[in-house]
C-alpha positions as CSV (number, residue, x, y, z in Angstrom):
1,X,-12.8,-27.6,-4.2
2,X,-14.5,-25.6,-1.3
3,X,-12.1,-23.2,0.6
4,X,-11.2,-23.5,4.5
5,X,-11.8,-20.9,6.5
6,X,-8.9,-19.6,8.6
7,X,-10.3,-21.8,11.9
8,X,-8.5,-19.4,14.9
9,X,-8.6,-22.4,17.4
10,X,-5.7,-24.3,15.3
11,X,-2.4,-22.9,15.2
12,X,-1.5,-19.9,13.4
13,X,0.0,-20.5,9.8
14,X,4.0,-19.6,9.7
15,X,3.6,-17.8,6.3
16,X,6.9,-16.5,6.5
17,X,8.4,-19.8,5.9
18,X,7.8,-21.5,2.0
19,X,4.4,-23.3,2.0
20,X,6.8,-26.6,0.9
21,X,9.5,-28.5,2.9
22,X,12.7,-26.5,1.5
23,X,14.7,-28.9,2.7
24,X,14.3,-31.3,0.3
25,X,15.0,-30.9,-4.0
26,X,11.3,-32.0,-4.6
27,X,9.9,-29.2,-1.6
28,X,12.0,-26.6,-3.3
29,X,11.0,-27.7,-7.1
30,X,7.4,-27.3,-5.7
31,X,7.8,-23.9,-3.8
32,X,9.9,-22.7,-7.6
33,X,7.1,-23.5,-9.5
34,X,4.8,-21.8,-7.7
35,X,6.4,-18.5,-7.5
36,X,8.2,-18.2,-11.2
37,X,5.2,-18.8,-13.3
38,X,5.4,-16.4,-15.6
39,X,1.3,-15.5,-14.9
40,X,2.8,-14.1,-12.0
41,X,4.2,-11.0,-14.0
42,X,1.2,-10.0,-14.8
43,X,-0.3,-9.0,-11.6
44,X,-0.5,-5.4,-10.5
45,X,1.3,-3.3,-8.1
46,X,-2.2,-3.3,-6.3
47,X,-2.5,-7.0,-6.4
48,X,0.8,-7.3,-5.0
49,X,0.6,-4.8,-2.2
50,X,-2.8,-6.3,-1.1
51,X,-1.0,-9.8,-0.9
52,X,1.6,-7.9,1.0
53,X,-0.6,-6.1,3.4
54,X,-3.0,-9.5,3.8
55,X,0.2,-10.9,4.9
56,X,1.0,-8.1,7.5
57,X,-2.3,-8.5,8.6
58,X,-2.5,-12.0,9.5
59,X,0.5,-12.0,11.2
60,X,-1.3,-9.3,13.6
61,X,-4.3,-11.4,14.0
62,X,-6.4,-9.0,12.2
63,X,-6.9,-10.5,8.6
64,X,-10.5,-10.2,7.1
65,X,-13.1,-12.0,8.4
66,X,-14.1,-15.4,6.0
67,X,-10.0,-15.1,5.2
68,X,-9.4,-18.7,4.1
69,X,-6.2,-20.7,4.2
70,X,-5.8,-20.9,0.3
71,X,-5.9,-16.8,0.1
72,X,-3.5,-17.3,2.6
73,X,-1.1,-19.2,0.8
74,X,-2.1,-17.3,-2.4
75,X,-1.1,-14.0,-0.7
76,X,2.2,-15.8,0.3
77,X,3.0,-16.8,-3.4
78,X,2.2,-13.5,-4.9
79,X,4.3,-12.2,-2.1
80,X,7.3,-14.6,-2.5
81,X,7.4,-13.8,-6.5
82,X,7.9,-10.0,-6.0
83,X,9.1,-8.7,-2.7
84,X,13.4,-9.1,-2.5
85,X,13.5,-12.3,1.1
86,X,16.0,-9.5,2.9
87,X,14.7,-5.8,2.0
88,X,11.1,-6.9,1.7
89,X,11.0,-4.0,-1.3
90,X,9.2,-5.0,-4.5
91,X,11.4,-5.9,-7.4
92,X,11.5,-4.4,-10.5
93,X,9.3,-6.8,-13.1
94,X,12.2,-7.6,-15.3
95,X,14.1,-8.9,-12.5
96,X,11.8,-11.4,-11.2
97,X,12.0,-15.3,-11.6
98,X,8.2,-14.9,-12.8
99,X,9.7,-13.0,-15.8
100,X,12.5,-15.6,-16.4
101,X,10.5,-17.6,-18.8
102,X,9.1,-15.1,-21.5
103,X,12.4,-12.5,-21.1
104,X,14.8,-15.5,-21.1
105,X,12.8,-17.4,-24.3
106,X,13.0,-14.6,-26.5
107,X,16.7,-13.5,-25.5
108,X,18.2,-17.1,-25.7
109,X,15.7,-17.7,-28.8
110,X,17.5,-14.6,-30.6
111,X,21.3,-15.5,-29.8
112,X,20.5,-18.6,-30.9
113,X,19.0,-18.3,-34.5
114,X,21.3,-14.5,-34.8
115,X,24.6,-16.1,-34.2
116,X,26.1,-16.3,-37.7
117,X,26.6,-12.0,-38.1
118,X,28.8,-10.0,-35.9
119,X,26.3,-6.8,-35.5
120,X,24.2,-9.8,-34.5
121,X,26.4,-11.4,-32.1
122,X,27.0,-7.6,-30.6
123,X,23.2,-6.9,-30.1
124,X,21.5,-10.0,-28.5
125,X,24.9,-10.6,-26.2
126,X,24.3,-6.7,-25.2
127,X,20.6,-7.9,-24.9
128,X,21.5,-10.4,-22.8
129,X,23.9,-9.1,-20.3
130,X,21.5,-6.2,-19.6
131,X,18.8,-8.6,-19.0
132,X,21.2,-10.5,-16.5
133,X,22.6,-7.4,-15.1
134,X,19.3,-6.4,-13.7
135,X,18.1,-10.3,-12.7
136,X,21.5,-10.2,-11.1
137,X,21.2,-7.3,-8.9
138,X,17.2,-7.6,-8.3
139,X,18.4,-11.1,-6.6
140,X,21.5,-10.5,-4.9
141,X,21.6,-10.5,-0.7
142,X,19.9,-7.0,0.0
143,X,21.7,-6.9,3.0
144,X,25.2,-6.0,0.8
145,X,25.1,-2.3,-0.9
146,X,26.2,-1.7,-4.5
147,X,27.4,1.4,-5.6
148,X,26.5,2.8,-9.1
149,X,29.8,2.3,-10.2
150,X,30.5,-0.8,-9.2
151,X,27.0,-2.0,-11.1
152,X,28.5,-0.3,-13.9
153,X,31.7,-2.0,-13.9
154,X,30.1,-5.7,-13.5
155,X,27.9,-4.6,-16.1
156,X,30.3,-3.4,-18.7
157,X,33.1,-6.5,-17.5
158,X,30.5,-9.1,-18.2
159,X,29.1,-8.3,-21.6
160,X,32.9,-7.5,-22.9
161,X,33.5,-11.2,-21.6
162,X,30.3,-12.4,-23.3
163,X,31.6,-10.5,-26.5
164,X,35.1,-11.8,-26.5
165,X,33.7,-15.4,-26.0
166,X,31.2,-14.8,-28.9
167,X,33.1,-13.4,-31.4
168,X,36.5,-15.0,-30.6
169,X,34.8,-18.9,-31.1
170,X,32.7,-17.2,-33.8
171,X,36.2,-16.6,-35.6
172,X,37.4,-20.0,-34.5
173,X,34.6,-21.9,-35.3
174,X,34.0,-20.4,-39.1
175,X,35.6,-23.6,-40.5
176,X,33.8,-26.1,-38.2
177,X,31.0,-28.0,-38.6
178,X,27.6,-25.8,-38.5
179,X,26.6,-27.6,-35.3
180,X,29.6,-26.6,-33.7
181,X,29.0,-23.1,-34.3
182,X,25.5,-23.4,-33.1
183,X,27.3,-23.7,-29.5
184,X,28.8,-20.5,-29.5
185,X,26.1,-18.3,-28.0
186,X,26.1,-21.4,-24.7
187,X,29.9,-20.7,-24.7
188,X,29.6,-16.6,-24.3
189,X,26.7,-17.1,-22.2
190,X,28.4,-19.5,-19.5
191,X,31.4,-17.3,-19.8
192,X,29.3,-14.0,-19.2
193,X,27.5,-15.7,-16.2
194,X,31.1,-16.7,-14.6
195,X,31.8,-12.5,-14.4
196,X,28.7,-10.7,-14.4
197,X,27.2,-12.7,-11.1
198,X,30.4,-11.8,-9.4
199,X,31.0,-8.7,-9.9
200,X,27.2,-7.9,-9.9
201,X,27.6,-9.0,-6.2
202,X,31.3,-8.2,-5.5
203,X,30.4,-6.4,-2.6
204,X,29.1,-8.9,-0.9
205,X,32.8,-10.9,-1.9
206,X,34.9,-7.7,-0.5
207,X,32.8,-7.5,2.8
208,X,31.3,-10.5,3.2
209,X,27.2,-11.5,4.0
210,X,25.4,-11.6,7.0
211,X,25.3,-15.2,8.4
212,X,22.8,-16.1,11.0
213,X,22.8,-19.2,13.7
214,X,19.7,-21.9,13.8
215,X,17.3,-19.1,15.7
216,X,18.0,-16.6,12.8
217,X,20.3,-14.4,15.2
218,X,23.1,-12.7,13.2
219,X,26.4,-14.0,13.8
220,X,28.9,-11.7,11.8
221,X,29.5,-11.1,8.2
222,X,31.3,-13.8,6.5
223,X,33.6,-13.8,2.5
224,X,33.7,-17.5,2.5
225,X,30.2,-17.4,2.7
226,X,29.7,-15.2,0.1
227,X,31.7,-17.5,-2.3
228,X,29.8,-20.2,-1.1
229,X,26.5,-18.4,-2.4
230,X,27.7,-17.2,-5.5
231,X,29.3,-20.1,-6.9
232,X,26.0,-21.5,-6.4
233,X,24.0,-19.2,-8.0
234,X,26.9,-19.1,-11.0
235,X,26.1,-23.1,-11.4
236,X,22.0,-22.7,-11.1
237,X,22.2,-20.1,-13.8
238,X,24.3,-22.1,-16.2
239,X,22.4,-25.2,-15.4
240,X,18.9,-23.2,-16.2
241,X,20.6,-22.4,-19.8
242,X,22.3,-25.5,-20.3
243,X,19.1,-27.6,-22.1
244,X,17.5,-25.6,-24.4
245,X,21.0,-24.2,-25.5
246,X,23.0,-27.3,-25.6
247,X,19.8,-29.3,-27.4
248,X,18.3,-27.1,-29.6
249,X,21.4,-26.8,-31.4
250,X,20.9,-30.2,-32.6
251,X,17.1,-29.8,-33.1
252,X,17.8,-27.1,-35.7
253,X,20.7,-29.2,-37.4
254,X,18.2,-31.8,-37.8
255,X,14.6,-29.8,-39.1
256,X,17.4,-27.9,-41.7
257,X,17.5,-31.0,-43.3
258,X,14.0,-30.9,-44.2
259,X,12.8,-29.2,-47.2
260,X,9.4,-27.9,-45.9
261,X,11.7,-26.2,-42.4
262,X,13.8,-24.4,-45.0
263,X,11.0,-22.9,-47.3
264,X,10.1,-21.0,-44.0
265,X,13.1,-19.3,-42.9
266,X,10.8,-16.9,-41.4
267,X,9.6,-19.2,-38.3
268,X,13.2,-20.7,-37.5
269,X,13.3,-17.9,-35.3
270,X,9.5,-17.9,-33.3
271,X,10.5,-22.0,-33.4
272,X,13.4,-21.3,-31.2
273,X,11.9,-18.8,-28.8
274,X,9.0,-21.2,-28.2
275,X,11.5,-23.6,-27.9
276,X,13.3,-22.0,-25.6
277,X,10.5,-21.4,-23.5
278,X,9.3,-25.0,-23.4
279,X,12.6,-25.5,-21.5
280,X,12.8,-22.9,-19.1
281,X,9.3,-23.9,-18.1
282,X,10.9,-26.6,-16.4
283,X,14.6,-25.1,-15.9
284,X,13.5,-22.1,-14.1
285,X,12.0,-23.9,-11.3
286,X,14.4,-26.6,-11.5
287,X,17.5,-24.6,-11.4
288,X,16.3,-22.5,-8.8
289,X,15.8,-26.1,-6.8
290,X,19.2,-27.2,-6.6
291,X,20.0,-25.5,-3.5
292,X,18.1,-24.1,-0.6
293,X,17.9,-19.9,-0.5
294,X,18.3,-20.0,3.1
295,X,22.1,-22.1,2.4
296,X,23.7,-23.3,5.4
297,X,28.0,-23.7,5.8
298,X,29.4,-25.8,8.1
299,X,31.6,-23.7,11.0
300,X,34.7,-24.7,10.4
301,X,34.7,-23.7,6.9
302,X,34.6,-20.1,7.7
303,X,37.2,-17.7,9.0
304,X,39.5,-18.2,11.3
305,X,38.9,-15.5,13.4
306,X,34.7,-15.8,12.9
307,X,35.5,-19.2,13.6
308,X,37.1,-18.1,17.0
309,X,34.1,-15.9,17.7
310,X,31.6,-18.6,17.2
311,X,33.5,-21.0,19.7
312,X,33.5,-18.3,22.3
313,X,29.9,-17.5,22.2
314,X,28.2,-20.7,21.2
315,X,30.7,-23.3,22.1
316,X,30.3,-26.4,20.2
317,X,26.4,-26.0,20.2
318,X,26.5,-24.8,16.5
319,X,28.3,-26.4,13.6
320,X,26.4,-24.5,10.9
321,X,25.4,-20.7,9.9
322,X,22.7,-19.9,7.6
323,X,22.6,-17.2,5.2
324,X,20.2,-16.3,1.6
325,X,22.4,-17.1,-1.2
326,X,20.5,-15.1,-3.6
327,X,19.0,-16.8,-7.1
Protein backbone atom coordinates (compact mmCIF):
# COMPACT_ATOMS: atom_id res chain seq x y z
CA UNK A 1 0.00 0.00 0.00
CA UNK A 2 1.70 3.35 -1.23
CA UNK A 3 2.06 6.02 1.60
CA UNK A 4 0.41 9.59 1.56
CA UNK A 5 2.28 12.30 1.74
CA UNK A 6 1.48 14.84 4.53
CA UNK A 7 -0.65 17.20 1.81
CA UNK A 8 -0.24 20.88 3.91
CA UNK A 9 -3.42 22.28 2.06
CA UNK A 10 -5.78 19.70 4.32
CA UNK A 11 -6.08 20.23 7.79
CA UNK A 12 -3.42 19.55 10.19
CA UNK A 13 -3.54 16.00 11.92
CA UNK A 14 -4.55 16.33 15.91
CA UNK A 15 -1.94 13.73 16.89
CA UNK A 16 -2.37 14.46 20.34
CA UNK A 17 -5.67 12.80 20.43
CA UNK A 18 -5.70 8.62 19.81
CA UNK A 19 -5.76 7.89 16.05
CA UNK A 20 -9.28 5.85 17.00
CA UNK A 21 -12.71 7.22 18.35
CA UNK A 22 -12.08 6.64 22.25
CA UNK A 23 -15.35 7.11 22.81
CA UNK A 24 -16.56 4.01 21.90
CA UNK A 25 -15.27 0.08 23.50
CA UNK A 26 -14.42 -0.97 19.78
CA UNK A 27 -12.25 2.76 19.12
CA UNK A 28 -10.48 2.03 22.44
CA UNK A 29 -9.91 -1.95 21.75
CA UNK A 30 -8.37 -0.65 18.39
CA UNK A 31 -6.21 2.31 19.87
CA UNK A 32 -5.04 -0.78 22.88
CA UNK A 33 -3.92 -3.01 20.40
CA UNK A 34 -1.96 -0.81 18.80
CA UNK A 35 0.05 0.50 21.45
CA UNK A 36 0.50 -2.79 23.89
CA UNK A 37 1.96 -5.13 21.30
CA UNK A 38 4.54 -6.41 22.95
CA UNK A 39 6.94 -5.65 19.53
CA UNK A 40 6.70 -2.43 20.90
CA UNK A 41 9.20 -3.23 23.76
CA UNK A 42 11.63 -3.78 21.60
CA UNK A 43 12.29 -0.51 20.12
CA UNK A 44 15.15 1.72 21.30
CA UNK A 45 15.48 4.76 23.31
CA UNK A 46 16.47 6.29 19.88
CA UNK A 47 13.54 5.06 18.06
CA UNK A 48 11.41 6.38 20.70
CA UNK A 49 12.85 9.81 21.09
CA UNK A 50 12.73 10.24 17.22
CA UNK A 51 8.90 9.35 17.27
CA UNK A 52 8.84 11.83 20.04
CA UNK A 53 10.78 14.60 18.42
CA UNK A 54 8.79 13.82 14.79
CA UNK A 55 5.86 14.52 16.92
CA UNK A 56 7.14 17.87 18.34
CA UNK A 57 7.99 18.67 15.00
CA UNK A 58 4.82 18.34 13.22
CA UNK A 59 3.01 20.11 15.56
CA UNK A 60 5.50 23.17 14.69
CA UNK A 61 4.91 22.80 11.04
CA UNK A 62 8.42 21.80 10.52
CA UNK A 63 8.35 17.86 10.10
CA UNK A 64 10.63 16.41 7.20
CA UNK A 65 9.93 16.96 3.94
CA UNK A 66 8.10 13.54 2.09
CA UNK A 67 6.80 13.03 6.06
CA UNK A 68 3.70 10.82 5.28
CA UNK A 69 0.56 10.36 7.31
CA UNK A 70 1.32 6.72 8.19
CA UNK A 71 4.91 7.79 9.85
CA UNK A 72 2.74 10.06 11.35
CA UNK A 73 0.52 7.85 13.07
CA UNK A 74 3.44 5.41 13.51
CA UNK A 75 5.33 8.16 15.39
CA UNK A 76 2.11 8.62 17.46
CA UNK A 77 1.95 4.81 18.44
CA UNK A 78 5.43 4.48 19.31
CA UNK A 79 4.85 7.61 21.31
CA UNK A 80 1.54 6.58 23.06
CA UNK A 81 3.30 3.01 24.18
CA UNK A 82 6.19 4.76 26.12
CA UNK A 83 5.82 8.35 27.07
CA UNK A 84 3.49 8.60 30.69
CA UNK A 85 -0.22 10.89 28.94
CA UNK A 86 0.57 13.60 31.94
CA UNK A 87 4.54 13.95 32.50
CA UNK A 88 5.28 13.18 28.86
CA UNK A 89 8.58 11.32 30.46
CA UNK A 90 9.44 7.90 29.03
CA UNK A 91 8.47 4.90 31.14
CA UNK A 92 10.63 2.45 32.42
CA UNK A 93 10.29 -0.86 29.89
CA UNK A 94 8.86 -3.02 32.56
CA UNK A 95 6.15 -0.77 33.25
CA UNK A 96 4.70 -0.44 29.87
CA UNK A 97 1.38 -2.09 28.59
CA UNK A 98 3.76 -3.28 25.56
CA UNK A 99 5.52 -5.37 28.18
CA UNK A 100 2.30 -6.73 29.74
CA UNK A 101 2.15 -9.74 27.57
CA UNK A 102 5.65 -11.43 27.76
CA UNK A 103 6.26 -10.11 31.74
CA UNK A 104 2.61 -11.03 32.65
CA UNK A 105 2.79 -14.72 30.61
CA UNK A 106 5.67 -15.87 32.31
CA UNK A 107 4.65 -14.47 35.93
CA UNK A 108 1.03 -15.73 35.86
CA UNK A 109 2.50 -18.99 33.91
CA UNK A 110 4.78 -19.59 37.08
CA UNK A 111 2.08 -19.04 39.98
CA UNK A 112 0.15 -21.06 38.21
CA UNK A 113 2.13 -24.46 37.59
CA UNK A 114 4.35 -23.38 41.23
CA UNK A 115 1.38 -23.24 43.44
CA UNK A 116 1.49 -26.53 45.33
CA UNK A 117 5.01 -25.57 47.67
CA UNK A 118 5.13 -22.74 50.09
CA UNK A 119 8.85 -21.42 49.06
CA UNK A 120 6.97 -21.49 45.71
CA UNK A 121 3.93 -19.66 46.62
CA UNK A 122 6.51 -16.95 48.53
CA UNK A 123 8.63 -16.42 45.29
CA UNK A 124 6.36 -16.00 42.20
CA UNK A 125 3.64 -13.91 44.57
CA UNK A 126 6.99 -11.64 45.50
CA UNK A 127 7.54 -11.95 41.65
CA UNK A 128 4.45 -10.72 41.02
CA UNK A 129 3.73 -7.86 43.30
CA UNK A 130 7.15 -6.30 42.20
CA UNK A 131 6.10 -6.63 38.75
CA UNK A 132 2.71 -4.81 39.58
CA UNK A 133 4.37 -2.42 41.92
CA UNK A 134 6.31 -0.94 39.16
CA UNK A 135 3.24 -1.32 36.27
CA UNK A 136 1.36 0.38 39.10
CA UNK A 137 3.33 3.38 39.60
CA UNK A 138 4.67 3.68 35.82
CA UNK A 139 0.75 4.19 35.13
CA UNK A 140 -0.59 6.12 37.90
CA UNK A 141 -1.83 10.08 37.23
CA UNK A 142 1.75 11.81 36.98
CA UNK A 143 0.14 14.77 38.08
CA UNK A 144 -0.01 13.15 42.05
CA UNK A 145 3.63 12.73 43.70
CA UNK A 146 4.66 9.54 45.63
CA UNK A 147 7.06 9.53 48.15
CA UNK A 148 9.61 6.65 48.48
CA UNK A 149 7.95 5.64 51.49
CA UNK A 150 4.80 5.54 50.65
CA UNK A 151 5.91 3.29 47.32
CA UNK A 152 7.44 1.18 49.89
CA UNK A 153 4.56 0.80 52.01
CA UNK A 154 2.03 -0.11 48.99
CA UNK A 155 4.64 -2.23 47.98
CA UNK A 156 5.29 -4.29 51.01
CA UNK A 157 1.08 -4.08 52.06
CA UNK A 158 0.20 -5.61 48.80
CA UNK A 159 2.45 -8.63 48.45
CA UNK A 160 1.81 -9.51 52.39
CA UNK A 161 -1.97 -9.44 51.25
CA UNK A 162 -1.03 -11.58 48.19
CA UNK A 163 0.85 -13.89 50.70
CA UNK A 164 -1.83 -14.17 53.25
CA UNK A 165 -4.36 -14.99 50.44
CA UNK A 166 -1.95 -17.53 48.98
CA UNK A 167 -0.93 -19.36 51.73
CA UNK A 168 -4.10 -19.07 53.94
CA UNK A 169 -6.45 -20.85 50.88
CA UNK A 170 -3.36 -22.96 50.18
CA UNK A 171 -3.86 -24.32 53.89
CA UNK A 172 -7.56 -24.37 53.37
CA UNK A 173 -7.76 -25.86 50.22
CA UNK A 174 -5.11 -28.95 50.96
CA UNK A 175 -8.20 -31.30 51.29
CA UNK A 176 -10.16 -29.94 48.24
CA UNK A 177 -10.41 -31.05 45.04
CA UNK A 178 -7.07 -30.40 42.91
CA UNK A 179 -9.01 -27.94 40.66
CA UNK A 180 -9.96 -26.01 43.48
CA UNK A 181 -6.56 -25.51 44.53
CA UNK A 182 -5.55 -24.56 41.06
CA UNK A 183 -7.59 -21.16 41.88
CA UNK A 184 -5.60 -20.15 44.61
CA UNK A 185 -2.89 -18.10 42.77
CA UNK A 186 -6.43 -15.94 40.92
CA UNK A 187 -7.53 -15.64 44.60
CA UNK A 188 -4.08 -13.89 45.95
CA UNK A 189 -3.78 -12.14 42.79
CA UNK A 190 -7.32 -10.32 42.88
CA UNK A 191 -6.69 -9.78 46.56
CA UNK A 192 -3.11 -8.25 45.91
CA UNK A 193 -4.58 -5.98 43.01
CA UNK A 194 -7.47 -4.68 45.55
CA UNK A 195 -4.32 -3.14 47.91
CA UNK A 196 -1.41 -2.62 45.89
CA UNK A 197 -3.34 -0.21 43.14
CA UNK A 198 -4.42 1.77 46.03
CA UNK A 199 -1.94 2.39 48.00
CA UNK A 200 0.42 2.49 44.93
CA UNK A 201 -1.70 5.60 44.16
CA UNK A 202 -2.89 6.63 47.69
CA UNK A 203 -1.74 10.00 47.03
CA UNK A 204 -3.81 10.69 44.59
CA UNK A 205 -6.88 9.27 47.23
CA UNK A 206 -5.46 11.69 50.18
CA UNK A 207 -5.21 14.78 47.80
CA UNK A 208 -7.24 14.13 45.12
CA UNK A 209 -6.48 14.48 40.99
CA UNK A 210 -6.61 17.17 38.70
CA UNK A 211 -9.98 17.31 36.98
CA UNK A 212 -10.40 19.37 33.85
CA UNK A 213 -13.71 20.96 32.10
CA UNK A 214 -14.68 20.02 28.18
CA UNK A 215 -11.76 22.68 26.93
CA UNK A 216 -9.12 20.72 29.08
CA UNK A 217 -8.96 23.85 31.57
CA UNK A 218 -8.17 22.54 35.16
CA UNK A 219 -10.98 22.87 37.42
CA UNK A 220 -9.63 21.78 40.99
CA UNK A 221 -8.32 18.63 42.38
CA UNK A 222 -10.96 16.18 43.23
CA UNK A 223 -10.87 12.43 45.97
CA UNK A 224 -14.06 11.31 44.58
CA UNK A 225 -12.44 11.38 41.42
CA UNK A 226 -9.65 9.57 42.32
CA UNK A 227 -11.87 6.68 43.57
CA UNK A 228 -13.59 6.86 40.56
CA UNK A 229 -10.28 6.09 38.61
CA UNK A 230 -8.96 3.64 40.75
CA UNK A 231 -11.73 1.42 41.24
CA UNK A 232 -11.55 1.27 37.55
CA UNK A 233 -8.26 0.50 37.07
CA UNK A 234 -8.67 -2.23 40.14
CA UNK A 235 -11.58 -3.97 37.93
CA UNK A 236 -9.47 -3.71 34.41
CA UNK A 237 -6.67 -5.39 36.06
CA UNK A 238 -8.62 -8.24 37.57
CA UNK A 239 -10.63 -8.60 34.44
CA UNK A 240 -7.15 -8.77 32.21
CA UNK A 241 -6.21 -11.81 34.73
CA UNK A 242 -9.47 -13.31 35.13
CA UNK A 243 -9.34 -15.77 31.67
CA UNK A 244 -6.27 -17.33 31.46
CA UNK A 245 -6.39 -17.85 35.40
CA UNK A 246 -9.83 -18.86 35.89
CA UNK A 247 -9.56 -21.27 32.50
CA UNK A 248 -6.44 -22.73 32.48
CA UNK A 249 -7.11 -24.28 35.66
CA UNK A 250 -9.44 -26.47 34.11
CA UNK A 251 -7.22 -26.98 30.94
CA UNK A 252 -4.51 -28.47 33.10
CA UNK A 253 -7.17 -30.72 35.16
CA UNK A 254 -8.09 -32.03 31.93
CA UNK A 255 -4.44 -32.68 29.72
CA UNK A 256 -3.41 -34.42 33.48
CA UNK A 257 -5.57 -36.98 32.59
CA UNK A 258 -3.76 -37.87 29.67
CA UNK A 259 -0.93 -40.27 29.85
CA UNK A 260 1.31 -38.70 27.07
CA UNK A 261 0.84 -34.78 29.21
CA UNK A 262 2.15 -36.54 32.28
CA UNK A 263 5.27 -38.36 30.83
CA UNK A 264 6.33 -34.65 30.25
CA UNK A 265 6.19 -32.94 33.45
CA UNK A 266 8.83 -30.80 32.03
CA UNK A 267 6.62 -28.70 29.49
CA UNK A 268 3.46 -28.28 31.96
CA UNK A 269 5.15 -25.26 32.79
CA UNK A 270 6.35 -23.58 29.07
CA UNK A 271 2.38 -24.89 28.32
CA UNK A 272 1.05 -22.51 30.81
CA UNK A 273 3.22 -19.54 30.02
CA UNK A 274 2.39 -19.83 26.37
CA UNK A 275 -0.95 -20.19 27.57
CA UNK A 276 -0.97 -17.44 29.40
CA UNK A 277 0.21 -15.40 26.80
CA UNK A 278 -2.33 -16.47 24.23
CA UNK A 279 -4.77 -14.79 26.65
CA UNK A 280 -3.37 -11.66 27.43
CA UNK A 281 -2.86 -11.15 23.74
CA UNK A 282 -6.36 -10.30 23.77
CA UNK A 283 -6.91 -9.24 27.56
CA UNK A 284 -4.37 -6.59 27.54
CA UNK A 285 -6.01 -4.61 24.88
CA UNK A 286 -9.29 -5.58 26.05
CA UNK A 287 -8.98 -4.72 29.56
CA UNK A 288 -7.38 -1.64 28.93
CA UNK A 289 -10.79 -0.97 26.60
CA UNK A 290 -13.29 -1.00 29.19
CA UNK A 291 -13.08 2.46 30.01
CA UNK A 292 -11.87 5.65 28.43
CA UNK A 293 -8.20 7.08 30.01
CA UNK A 294 -9.47 10.48 29.65
CA UNK A 295 -12.76 9.30 32.31
CA UNK A 296 -15.33 11.73 32.70
CA UNK A 297 -17.68 12.13 36.30
CA UNK A 298 -20.73 13.68 36.34
CA UNK A 299 -20.79 17.17 38.59
CA UNK A 300 -22.86 16.43 41.02
CA UNK A 301 -21.04 13.49 42.12
CA UNK A 302 -18.14 15.40 43.30
CA UNK A 303 -17.60 17.45 46.44
CA UNK A 304 -19.74 19.55 47.91
CA UNK A 305 -17.72 22.37 48.08
CA UNK A 306 -15.94 21.71 44.36
CA UNK A 307 -19.36 21.26 43.46
CA UNK A 308 -20.16 24.89 44.76
CA UNK A 309 -17.11 26.22 42.88
CA UNK A 310 -18.13 24.73 39.67
CA UNK A 311 -21.76 26.32 39.90
CA UNK A 312 -20.15 29.70 40.54
CA UNK A 313 -17.79 29.75 37.64
CA UNK A 314 -19.50 27.75 35.02
CA UNK A 315 -23.12 27.76 36.03
CA UNK A 316 -25.00 24.99 34.70
CA UNK A 317 -23.00 24.97 31.38
CA UNK A 318 -20.93 21.88 32.63
CA UNK A 319 -22.30 18.68 34.09
CA UNK A 320 -19.10 16.65 33.63
CA UNK A 321 -15.12 16.96 34.53
CA UNK A 322 -12.60 14.90 32.86
CA UNK A 323 -9.63 13.54 34.30
CA UNK A 324 -6.78 10.31 33.17
CA UNK A 325 -7.65 7.52 35.29
CA UNK A 326 -4.43 5.83 34.79
CA UNK A 327 -4.20 1.95 33.36
Amino acid sequence: MESTVVDTTKPRLDLSLPRWDQSTFMGRLKHFFSITDCRLALCTNKQLDDAKDLLHLYKLGMEPPGTTEEQLWYAQRLYMSAFHPDSGERQNIIGRMSFQVPGGMLITGAMLQFYRTVPAVVFWQWINQSFNALVNYTNRNAASSITTRQIGTAYVTATTSALITALGLNALTKTAPPLIARYVPFAAVAAANCVNIPMMRQQELMNGIVIYDDNGNEVGRSKKAAVNGISKVVFSRIFMAAPGMCLLPIVMERLIKYPWFNRVPALHAPFQVLAVGCFLVFMTPCACALFPQKSSLAVSKLEPDLQKMIREKYGESLQYIYYNKGL
